[in-house]
N, C-alpha and C positions, 0 to 999 in steps of 0.2 A: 853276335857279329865279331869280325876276328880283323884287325886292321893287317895286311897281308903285303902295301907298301905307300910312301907318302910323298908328294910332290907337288910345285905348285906350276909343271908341266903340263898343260891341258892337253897336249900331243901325246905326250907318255903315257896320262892316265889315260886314256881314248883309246892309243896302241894297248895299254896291259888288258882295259877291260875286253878291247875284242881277242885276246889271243885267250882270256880265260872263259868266256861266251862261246869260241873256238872249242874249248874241252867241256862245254855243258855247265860251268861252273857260273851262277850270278852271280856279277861284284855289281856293288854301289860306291857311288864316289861321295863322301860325307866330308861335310864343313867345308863346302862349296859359297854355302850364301856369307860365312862368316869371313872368308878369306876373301872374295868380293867388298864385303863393307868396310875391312880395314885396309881397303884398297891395292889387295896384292903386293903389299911391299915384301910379302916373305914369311911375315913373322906367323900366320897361321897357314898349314900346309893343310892340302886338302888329302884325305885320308882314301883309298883304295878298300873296301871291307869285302870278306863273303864270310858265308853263314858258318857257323863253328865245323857245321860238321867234313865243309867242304875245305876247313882250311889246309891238312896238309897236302890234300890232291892240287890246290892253287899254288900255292907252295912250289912244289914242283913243277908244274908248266912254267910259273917265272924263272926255276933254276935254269930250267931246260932249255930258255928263250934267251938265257945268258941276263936277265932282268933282274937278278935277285942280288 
């Protein structure tokens, strides 16, 4: 897994993953439950990933989306 961008935007990660589900590409959003339990004040960001092979193809839809 290739972290590809980090936020603790629940709209943004929501927008990036549909626009890269958009190019066939899976992302997952990791370190969701831990930035929950230290109750979102920031300090842990939840992480955006897709699979190694898919990263520079992700890559490029966020440049292209003006996202990156």
């Amino acid at each position: 897994m290739r972290t590809v961008a980090t936020s603790n935007d629940l709209v943004r990660l929501s927008f990036l993953q549909a626009l890269l589900a958009d190019a066939g590409i899976e992302a997952f959003v990791l370190d969701a439950f831990a930035s929950v339990t230290e109750g979102s004040a920031g300090a842990i960001q939840r992480r955006l990933a897709v699979a190694a092979r898919d990263e520079w193809r992700a890559r490029r839809v966020l440049v292209e989306a003006g996202e990156a």
